[in-house]
MIFI-514634 format. One record per atom (N, C-alpha, C, CB): x, y, z; residue in one letter. Coordinates in steps of 0.001 Angstrom, whole numbers, padded with zeros to 6 digits, always signed. Glycine has a CB too. Layout:
N
XYZA/...
end
This chain:
251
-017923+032753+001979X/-018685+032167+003080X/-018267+030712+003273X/-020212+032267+002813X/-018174+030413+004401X/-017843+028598+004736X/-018559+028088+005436X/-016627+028119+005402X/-018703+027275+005318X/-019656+025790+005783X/-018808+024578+006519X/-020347+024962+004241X/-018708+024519+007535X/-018271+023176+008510X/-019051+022031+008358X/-018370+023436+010048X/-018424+021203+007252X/-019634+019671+006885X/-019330+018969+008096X/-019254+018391+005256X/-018476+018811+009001X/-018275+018123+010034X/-017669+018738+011248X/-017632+017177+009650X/-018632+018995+012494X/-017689+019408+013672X/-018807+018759+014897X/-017289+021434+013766X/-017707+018647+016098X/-018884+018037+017217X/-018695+019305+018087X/-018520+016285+018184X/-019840+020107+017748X/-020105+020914+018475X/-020110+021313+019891X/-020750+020940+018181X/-020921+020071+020025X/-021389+019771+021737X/-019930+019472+022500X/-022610+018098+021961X/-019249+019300+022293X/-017620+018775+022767X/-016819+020553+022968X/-016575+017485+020995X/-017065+021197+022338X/-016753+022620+022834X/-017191+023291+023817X/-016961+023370+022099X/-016387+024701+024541X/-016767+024615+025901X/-018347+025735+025131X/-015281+025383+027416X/-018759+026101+026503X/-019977+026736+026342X/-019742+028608+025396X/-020622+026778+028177X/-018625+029275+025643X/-018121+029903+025011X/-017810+030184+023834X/-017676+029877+025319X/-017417+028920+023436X/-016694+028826+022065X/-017746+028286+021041X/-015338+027792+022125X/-018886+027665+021613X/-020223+027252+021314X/-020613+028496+020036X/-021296+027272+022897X/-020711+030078+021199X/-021079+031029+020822X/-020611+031674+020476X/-021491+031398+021193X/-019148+031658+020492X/-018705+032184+019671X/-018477+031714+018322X/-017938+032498+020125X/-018587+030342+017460X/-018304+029668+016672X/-020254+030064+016177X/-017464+028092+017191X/-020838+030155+016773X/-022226+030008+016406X/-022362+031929+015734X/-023409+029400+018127X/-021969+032961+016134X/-021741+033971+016234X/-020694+034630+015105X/-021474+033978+017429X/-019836+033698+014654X/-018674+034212+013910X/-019465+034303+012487X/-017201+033147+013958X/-019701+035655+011917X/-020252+036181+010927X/-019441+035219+009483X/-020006+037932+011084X/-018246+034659+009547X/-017661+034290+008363X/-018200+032696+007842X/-016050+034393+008631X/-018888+032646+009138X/-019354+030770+009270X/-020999+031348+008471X/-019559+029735+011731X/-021281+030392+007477X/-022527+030326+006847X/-023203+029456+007609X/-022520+029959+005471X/-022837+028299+007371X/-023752+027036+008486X/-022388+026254+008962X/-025167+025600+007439X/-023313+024916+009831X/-022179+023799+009845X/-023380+022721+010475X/-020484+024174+011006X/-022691+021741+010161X/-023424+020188+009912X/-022879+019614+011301X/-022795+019101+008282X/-023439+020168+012414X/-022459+019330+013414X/-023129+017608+013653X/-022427+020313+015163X/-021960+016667+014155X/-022595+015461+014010X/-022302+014863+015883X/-021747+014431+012487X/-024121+013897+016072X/-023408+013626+017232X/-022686+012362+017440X/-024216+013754+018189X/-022323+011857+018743X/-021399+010882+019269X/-022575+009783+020000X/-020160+011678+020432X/-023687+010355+020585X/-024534+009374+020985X/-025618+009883+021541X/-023992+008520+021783X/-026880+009457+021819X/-028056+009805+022310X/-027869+011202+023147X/-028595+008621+023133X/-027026+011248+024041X/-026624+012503+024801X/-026315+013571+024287X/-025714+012382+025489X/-025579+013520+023352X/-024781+014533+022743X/-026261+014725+021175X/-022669+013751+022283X/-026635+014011+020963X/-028253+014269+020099X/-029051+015380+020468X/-029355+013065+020336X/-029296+014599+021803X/-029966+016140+022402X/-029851+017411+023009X/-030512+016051+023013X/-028159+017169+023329X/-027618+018411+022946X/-027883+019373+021930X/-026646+018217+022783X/-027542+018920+020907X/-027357+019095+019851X/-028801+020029+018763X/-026935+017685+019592X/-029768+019327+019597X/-031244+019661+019203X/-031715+020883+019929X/-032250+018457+019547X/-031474+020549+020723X/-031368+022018+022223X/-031161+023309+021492X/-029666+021929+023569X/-029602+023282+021088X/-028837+023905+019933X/-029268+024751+019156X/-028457+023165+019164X/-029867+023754+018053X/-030382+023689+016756X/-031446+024874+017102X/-030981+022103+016228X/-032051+024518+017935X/-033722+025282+018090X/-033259+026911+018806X/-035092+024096+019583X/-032132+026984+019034X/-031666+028454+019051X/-031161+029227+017827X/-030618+028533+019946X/-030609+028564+017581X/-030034+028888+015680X/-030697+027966+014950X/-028190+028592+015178X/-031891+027747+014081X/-032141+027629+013482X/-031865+027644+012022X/-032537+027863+013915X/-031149+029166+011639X/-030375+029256+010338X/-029421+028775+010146X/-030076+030204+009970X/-028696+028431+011390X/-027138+028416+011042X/-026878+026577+011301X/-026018+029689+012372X/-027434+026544+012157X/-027119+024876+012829X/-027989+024048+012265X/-027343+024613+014513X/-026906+022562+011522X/-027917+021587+011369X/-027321+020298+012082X/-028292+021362+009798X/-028044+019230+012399X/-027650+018655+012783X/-027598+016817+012285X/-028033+019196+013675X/-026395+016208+012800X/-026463+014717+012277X/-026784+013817+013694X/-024822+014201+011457X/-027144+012915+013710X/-027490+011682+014664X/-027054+010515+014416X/-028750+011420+014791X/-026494+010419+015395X/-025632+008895+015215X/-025041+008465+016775X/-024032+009108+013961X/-023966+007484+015977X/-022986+006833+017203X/-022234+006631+016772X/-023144+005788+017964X/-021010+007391+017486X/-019305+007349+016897X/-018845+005794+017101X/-018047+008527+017985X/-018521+005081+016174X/-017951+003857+016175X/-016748+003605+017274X/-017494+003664+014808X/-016263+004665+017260X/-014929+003943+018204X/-014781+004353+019409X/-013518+004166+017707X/-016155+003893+019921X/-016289+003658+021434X/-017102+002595+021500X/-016855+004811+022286X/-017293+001960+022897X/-017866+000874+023207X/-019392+001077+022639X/-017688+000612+024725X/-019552-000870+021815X/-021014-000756+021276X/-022160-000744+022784X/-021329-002343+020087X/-023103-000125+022111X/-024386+000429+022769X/-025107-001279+023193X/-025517+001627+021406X/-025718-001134+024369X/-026059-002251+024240X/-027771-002590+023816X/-025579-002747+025442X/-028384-003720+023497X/-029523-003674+022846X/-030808-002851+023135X/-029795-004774+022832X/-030864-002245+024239X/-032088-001400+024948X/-031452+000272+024033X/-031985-001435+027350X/-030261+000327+024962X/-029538+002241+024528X/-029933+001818+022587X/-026641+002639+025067X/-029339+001137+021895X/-029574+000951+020766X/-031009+001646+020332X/-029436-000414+020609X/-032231+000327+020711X/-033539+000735+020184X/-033967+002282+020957X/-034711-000591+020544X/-033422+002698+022119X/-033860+004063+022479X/-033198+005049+021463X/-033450+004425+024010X/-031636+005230+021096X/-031350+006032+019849X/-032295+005820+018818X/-030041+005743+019291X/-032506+004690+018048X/-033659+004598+016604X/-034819+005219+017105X/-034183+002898+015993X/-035517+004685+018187X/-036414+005598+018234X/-036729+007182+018590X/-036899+005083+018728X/-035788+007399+019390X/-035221+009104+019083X/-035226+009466+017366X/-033253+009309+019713X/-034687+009051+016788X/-034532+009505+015617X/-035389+009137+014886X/-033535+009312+015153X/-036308+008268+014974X/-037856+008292+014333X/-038885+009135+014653X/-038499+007177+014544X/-038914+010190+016227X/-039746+010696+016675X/-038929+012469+016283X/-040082+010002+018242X/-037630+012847+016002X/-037384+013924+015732X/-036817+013632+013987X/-036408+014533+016921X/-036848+013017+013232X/-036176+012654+011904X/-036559+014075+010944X/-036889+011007+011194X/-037337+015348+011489X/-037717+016268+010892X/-037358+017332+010993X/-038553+016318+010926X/-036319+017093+011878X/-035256+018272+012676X/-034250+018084+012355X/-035064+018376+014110X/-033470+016648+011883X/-031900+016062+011329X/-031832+016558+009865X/-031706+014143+011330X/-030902+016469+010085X/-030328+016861+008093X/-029159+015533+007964X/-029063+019116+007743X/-029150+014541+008805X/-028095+013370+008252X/-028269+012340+009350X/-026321+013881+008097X/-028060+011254+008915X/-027871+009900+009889X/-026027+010179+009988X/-028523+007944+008902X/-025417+010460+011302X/-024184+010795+011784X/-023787+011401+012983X/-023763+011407+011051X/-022388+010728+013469X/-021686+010219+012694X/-021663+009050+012938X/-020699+010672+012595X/-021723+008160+011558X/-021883+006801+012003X/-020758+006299+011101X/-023426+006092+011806X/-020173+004590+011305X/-019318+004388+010659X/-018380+002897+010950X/-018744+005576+010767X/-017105+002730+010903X/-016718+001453+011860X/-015719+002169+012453X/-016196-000083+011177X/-015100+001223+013089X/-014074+001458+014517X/-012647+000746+013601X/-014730+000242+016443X/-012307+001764+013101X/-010763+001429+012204X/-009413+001735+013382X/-010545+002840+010518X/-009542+002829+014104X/-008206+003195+015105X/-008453+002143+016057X/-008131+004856+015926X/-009806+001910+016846X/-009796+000763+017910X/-009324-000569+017038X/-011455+000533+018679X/-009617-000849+015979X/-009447-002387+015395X/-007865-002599+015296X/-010222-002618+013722X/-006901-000966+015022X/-005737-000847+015032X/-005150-001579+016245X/-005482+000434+014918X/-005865-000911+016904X/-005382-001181+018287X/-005267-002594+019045X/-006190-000449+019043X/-006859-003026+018787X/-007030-003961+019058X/-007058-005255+017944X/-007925-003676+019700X/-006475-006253+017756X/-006558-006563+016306X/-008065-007977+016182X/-004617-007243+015754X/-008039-008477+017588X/-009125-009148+017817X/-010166-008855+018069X/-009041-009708+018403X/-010581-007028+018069X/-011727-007008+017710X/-012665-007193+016955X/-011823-006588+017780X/-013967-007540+017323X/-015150-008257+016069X/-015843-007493+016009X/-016030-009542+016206X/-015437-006690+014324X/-016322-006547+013578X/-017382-006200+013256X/-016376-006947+013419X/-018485-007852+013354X/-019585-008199+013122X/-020690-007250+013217X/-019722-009120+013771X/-020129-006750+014812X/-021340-006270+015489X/-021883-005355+014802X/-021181-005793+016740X/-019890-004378+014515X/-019850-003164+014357X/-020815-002831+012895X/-018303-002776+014367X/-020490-004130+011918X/-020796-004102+010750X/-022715-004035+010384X/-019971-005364+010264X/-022899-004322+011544X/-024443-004990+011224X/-025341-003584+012307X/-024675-007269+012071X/-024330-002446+012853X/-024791-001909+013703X/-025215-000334+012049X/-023526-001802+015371X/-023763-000268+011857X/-023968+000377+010429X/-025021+000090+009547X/-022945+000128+009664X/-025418-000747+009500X/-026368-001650+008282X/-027805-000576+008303X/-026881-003774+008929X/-027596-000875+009896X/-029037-000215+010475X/-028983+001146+010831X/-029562-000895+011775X/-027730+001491+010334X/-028073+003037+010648X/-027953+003499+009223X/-026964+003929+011797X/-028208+002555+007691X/-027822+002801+006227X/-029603+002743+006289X/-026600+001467+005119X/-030345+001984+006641X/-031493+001878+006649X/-032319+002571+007061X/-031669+001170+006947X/-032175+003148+008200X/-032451+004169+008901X/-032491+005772+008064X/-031435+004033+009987X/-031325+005672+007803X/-030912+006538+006837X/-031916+006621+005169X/-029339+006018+006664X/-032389+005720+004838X/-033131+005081+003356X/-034327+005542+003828X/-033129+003232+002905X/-034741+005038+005511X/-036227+005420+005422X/-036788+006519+005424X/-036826+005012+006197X/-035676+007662+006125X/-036339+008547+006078X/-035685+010083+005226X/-036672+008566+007443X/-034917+009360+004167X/-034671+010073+003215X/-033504+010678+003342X/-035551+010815+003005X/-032357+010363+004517X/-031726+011701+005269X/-029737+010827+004535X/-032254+011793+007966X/-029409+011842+004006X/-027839+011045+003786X/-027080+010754+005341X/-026598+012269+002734X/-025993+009946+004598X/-024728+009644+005810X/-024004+010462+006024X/-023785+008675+005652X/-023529+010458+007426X/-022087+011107+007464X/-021329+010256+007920X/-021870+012303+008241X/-020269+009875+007563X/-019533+008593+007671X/-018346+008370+008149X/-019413+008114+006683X/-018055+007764+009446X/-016344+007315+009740X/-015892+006223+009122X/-015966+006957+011213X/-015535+006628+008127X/-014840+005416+007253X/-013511+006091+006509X/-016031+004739+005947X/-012595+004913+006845X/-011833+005446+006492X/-010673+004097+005638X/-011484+006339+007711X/-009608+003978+005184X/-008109+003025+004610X/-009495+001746+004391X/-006201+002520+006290X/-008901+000600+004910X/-009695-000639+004441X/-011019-001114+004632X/-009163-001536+004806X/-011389-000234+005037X/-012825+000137+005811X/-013700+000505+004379X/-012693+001742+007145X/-013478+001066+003735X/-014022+001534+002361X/-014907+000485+001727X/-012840+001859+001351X/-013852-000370+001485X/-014538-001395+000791X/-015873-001714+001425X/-013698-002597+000724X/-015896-002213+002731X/-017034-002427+003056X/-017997-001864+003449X/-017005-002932+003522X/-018239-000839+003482X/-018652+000289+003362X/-019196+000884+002049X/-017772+000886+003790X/-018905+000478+001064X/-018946+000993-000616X/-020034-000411-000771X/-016961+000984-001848X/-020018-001489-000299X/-020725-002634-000365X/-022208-002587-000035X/-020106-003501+000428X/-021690-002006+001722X/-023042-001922+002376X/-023964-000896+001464X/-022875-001357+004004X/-023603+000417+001536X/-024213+001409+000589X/-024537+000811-000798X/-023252+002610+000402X/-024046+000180-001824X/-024347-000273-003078X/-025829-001355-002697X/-022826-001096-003795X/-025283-002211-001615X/-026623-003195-001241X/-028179-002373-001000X/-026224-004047+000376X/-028058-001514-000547X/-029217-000792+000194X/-029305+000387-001125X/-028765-000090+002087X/-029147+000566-002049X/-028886+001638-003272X/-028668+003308-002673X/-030421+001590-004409X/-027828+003466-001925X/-028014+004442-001129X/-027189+005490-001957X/-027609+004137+000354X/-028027+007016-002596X/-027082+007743-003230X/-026529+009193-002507X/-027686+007975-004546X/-026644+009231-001354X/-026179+010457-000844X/-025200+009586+000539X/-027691+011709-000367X/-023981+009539+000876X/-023232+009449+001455X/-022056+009949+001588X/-023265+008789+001433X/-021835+010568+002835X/-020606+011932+002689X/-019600+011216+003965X/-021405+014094+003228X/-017928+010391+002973X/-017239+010417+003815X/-016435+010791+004390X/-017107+010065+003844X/-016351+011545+005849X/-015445+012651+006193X/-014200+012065+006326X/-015807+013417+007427X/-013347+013427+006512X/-011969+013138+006482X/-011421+011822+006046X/-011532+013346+007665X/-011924+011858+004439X/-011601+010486+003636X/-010288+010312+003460X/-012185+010382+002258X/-009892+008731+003801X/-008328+009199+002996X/-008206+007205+002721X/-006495+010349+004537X/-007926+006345+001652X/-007714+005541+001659X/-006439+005138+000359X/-008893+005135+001819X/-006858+003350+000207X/-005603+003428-000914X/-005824+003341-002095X/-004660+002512-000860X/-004995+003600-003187X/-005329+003977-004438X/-006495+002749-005199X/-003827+004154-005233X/-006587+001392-004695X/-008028+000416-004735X/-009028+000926-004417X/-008136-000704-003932X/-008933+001461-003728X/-010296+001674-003081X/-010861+002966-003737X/-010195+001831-001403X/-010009+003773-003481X/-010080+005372-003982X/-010890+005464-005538X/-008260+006059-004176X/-010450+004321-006216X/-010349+004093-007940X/-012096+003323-007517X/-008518+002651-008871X/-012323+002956-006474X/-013719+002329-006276X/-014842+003565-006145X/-013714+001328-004818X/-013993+004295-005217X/-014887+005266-004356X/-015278+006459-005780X/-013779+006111-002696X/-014144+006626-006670X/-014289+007612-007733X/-015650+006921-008771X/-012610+007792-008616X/-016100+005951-008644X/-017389+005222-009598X/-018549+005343-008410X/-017057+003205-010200X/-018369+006111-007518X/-019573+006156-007003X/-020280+007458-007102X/-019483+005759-005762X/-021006+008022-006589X/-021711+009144-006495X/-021691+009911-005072X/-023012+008781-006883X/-020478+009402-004428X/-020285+009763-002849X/-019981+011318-002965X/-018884+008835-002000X/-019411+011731-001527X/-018964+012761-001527X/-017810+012842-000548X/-019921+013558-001386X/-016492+013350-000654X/-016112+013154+000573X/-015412+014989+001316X/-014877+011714+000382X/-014865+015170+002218X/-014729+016248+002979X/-013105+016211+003341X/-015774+016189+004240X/-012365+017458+003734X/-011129+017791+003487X/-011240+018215+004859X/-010695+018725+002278X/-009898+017820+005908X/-009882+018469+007045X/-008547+019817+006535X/-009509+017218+008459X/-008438+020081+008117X/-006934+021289+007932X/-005490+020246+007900X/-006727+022668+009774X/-005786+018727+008117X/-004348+017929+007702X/-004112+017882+006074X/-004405+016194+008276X/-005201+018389+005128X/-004441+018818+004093X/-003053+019659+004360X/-005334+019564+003335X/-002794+020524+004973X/-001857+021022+004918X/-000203+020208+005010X/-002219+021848+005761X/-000725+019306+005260X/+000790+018369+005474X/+000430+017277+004920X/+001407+017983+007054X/-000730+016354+004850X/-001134+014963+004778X/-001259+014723+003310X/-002476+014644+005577X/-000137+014179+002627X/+000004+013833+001662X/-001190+012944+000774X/+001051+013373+001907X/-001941+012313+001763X/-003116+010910+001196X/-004190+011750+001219X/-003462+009289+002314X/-004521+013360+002238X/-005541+013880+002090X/-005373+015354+001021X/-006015+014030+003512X/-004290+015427+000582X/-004008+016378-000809X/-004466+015706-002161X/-002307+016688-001012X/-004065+014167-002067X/-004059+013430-002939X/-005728+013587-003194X/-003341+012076-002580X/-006519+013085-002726X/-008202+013211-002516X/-008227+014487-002992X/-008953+013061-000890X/-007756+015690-002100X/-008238+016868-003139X/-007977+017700-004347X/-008326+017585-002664X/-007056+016647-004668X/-006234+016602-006088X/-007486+015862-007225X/-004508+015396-005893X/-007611+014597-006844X/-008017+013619-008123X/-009603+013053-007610X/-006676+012066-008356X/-010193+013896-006699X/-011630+013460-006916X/-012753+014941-007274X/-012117+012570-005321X/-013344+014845-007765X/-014373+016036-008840X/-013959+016575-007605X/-016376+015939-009508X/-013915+018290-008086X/-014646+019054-007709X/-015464+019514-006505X/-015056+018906-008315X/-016604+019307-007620X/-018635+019284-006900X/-018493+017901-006168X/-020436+019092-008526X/-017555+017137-005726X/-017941+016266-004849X/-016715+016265-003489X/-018134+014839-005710X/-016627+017911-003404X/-016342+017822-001980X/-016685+019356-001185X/-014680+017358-001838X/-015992+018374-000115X/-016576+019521+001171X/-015920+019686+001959X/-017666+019324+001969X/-015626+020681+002756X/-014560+021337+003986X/-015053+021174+005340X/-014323+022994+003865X/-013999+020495+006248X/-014500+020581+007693X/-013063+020867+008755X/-015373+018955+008094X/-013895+020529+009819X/-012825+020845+010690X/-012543+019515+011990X/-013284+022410+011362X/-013293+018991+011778X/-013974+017764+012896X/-013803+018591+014526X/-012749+015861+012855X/-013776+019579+014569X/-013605+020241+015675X/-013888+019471+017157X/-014422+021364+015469X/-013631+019332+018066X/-012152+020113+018327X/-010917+019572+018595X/-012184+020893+019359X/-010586+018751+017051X/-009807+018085+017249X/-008728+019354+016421X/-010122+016520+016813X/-007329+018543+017325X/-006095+019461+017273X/-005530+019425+016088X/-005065+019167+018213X/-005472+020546+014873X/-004697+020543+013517X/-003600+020865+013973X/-005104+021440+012352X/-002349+019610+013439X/-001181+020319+013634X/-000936+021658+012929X/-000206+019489+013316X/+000014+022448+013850X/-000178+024207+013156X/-001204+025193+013561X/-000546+024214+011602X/-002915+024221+013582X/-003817+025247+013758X/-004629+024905+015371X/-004889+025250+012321X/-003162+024558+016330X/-004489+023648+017359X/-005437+024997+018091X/-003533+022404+019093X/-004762+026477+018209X/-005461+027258+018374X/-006273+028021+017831X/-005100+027587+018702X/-006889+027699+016618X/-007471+028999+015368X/-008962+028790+015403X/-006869+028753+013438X/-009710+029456+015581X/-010711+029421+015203X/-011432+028496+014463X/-010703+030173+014864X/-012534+028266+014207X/-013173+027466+012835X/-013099+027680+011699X/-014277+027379+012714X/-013503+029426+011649X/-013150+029654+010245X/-011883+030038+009739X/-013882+030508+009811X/-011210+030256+010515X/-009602+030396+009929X/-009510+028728+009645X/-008145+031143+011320X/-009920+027938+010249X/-009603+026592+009841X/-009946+026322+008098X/-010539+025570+010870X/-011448+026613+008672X/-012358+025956+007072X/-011230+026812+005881X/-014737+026803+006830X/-010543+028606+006683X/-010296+028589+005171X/-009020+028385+004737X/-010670+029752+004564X/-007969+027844+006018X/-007138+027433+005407X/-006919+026386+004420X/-006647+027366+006049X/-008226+025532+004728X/-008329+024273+003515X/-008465+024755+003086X/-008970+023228+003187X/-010133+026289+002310X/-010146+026181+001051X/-008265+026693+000294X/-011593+027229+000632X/-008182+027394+000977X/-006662+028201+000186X/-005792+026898-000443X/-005373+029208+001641X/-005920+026206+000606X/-004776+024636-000177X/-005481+023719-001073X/-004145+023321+001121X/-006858+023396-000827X/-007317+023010-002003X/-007107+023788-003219X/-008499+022840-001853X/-007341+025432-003007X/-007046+026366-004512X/-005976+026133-005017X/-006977+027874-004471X/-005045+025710-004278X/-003059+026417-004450X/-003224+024888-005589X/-001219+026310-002230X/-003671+023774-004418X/-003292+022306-005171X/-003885+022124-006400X/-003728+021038-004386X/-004980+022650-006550X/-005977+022428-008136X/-005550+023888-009130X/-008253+022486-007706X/-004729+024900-008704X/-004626+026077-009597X/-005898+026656-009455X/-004277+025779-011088X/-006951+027350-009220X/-007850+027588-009059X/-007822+028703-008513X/-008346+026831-008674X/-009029+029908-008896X/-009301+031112-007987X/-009793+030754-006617X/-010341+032033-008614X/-009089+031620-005264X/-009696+031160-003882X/-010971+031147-004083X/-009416+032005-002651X/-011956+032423-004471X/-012987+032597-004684X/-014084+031462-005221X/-012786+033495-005308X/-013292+031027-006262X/-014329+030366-006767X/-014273+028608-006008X/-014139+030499-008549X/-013177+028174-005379X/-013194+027156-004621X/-014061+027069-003332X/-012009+026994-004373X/-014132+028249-002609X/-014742+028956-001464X/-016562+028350-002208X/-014203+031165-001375X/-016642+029688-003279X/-017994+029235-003774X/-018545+027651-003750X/-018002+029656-005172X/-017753+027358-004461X/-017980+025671-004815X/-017820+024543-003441X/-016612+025175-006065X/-017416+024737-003070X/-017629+024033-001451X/-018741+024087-000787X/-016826+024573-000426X/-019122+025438-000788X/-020515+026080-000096X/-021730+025188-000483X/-020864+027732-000672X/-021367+025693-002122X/-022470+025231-002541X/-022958+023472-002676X/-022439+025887-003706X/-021411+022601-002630X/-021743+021355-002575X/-022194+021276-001291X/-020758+020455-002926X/-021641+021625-000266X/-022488+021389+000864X/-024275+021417+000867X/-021985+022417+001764X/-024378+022533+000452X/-026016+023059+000692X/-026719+022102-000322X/-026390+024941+000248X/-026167+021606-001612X/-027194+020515-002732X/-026847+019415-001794X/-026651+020155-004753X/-025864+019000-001061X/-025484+017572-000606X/-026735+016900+000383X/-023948+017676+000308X/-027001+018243+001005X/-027715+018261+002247X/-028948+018603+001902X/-027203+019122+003268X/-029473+019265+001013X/-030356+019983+000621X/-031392+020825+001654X/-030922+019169-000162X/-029946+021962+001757X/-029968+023034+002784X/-030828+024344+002040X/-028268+023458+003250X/
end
């Protein structure tokens, strides 16, 4: 059975919705949103599948920040449904825009996270996290400041500093289908525990190789390469994914 710790659901057409919601091989999946809109999508969703769909709330970092009104209307969305979420996500910083842009600030981004770590503390619910290369560090900071012990960062991949940081924490992080080629995301599912990971797909973004496959042909081509890379029975990698998902979340 597989579990999608990360996909944006709502970004698929209406079809593939149901059919991905429908595909007997999918156990659950953690879809996360992009912003107030895509939230209540998302909730809409949820309240049709109930068993299968859970959902995260957030704001994807690497788009333009929210401005101070849209801001306090998301928090308070998520104070008035916080009993329906299973995660504060996806939230995180803007590492490809900062690429891009090299004078972008930060600050904002940094102090916008803060409050969605808090958010996250008050009402008991873990992260799902865009963090990713030098981004870690601060990120491993913010979380240590606020004592935060459930934080799951997807499609983790950073450098061996950080990594050697991230391994003393109690995080968790998630494996896309660029294992199959991505040397920095084999490495992760080589040398971090076990019980501290999880399989996704970030759907519907394009795996080289798999831009047409399904979800669960996705989820299981990771587990198979996580098995091949650790020596391991498929079976029992399959198991162990599942199940970190469901304690992570406490599904």
């Amino acid at each position: 059975m597989l579990f999608d710790s990360h996909l944006h659901l709502d970004q698929l057409s209406d079809e593939n919705i149901q059919k991905t919601l429908g595909d007997s091989k999918i156990t659950g999946m953690l879809t996360v949103s992009t912003n107030l809109k895509s939230a209540k999508k998302l909730l809409n969703l949820k309240q049709a599948y109930p068993e299968k769909l859970y959902i995260a709330v957030g704001f994807h970092p690497e788009q333009p920040l929210l401005n101070l009104e849209e801001r306090e209307e998301l928090f308070q969305w998520i104070d008035e449904h916080h009993s329906s979420i299973s995660a504060i996500g996806e939230v995180g910083l803007p590492y490809y825009s900062k690429r891009e842009n090299l004078n972008l600030d930060y600050t904002p981004y940094i102090e916008l996270l803060e409050r969605f770590i808090l958010i996250a503390k008050k009402w008991d619910l873990p992260l799902n996290l865009h963090i990713v290369h030098n981004d870690v560090d601060i990120a491993l900071e913010l979380l240590q400041k606020h004592n935060i012990q459930r934080a799951h960062f997807h499609w983790f991949k950073t450098d061996e500093k950080s990594f050697q940081k991230f391994l003393s924490t109690p995080y968790f992080a998630s494996l896309t289908p660029d294992i199959l080629w991505n040397p920095k995301t084999q490495y992760v599912a080589q040398h971090l525990s076990l019980n501290r990971l999880m399989i996704e797909t970030d759907s519907p973004w394009p795996h080289e190789g798999l831009e047409s496959a399904v979800i669960s042909e996705q989820l299981f081509a990771v587990v198979k390469k996580v098995a091949e890379l650790r020596s391991l029975p498929l079976h029992y990698v399959q198991e162990q994914m599942l199940l970190n998902t469901q304690q992570f979340y406490r599904l």
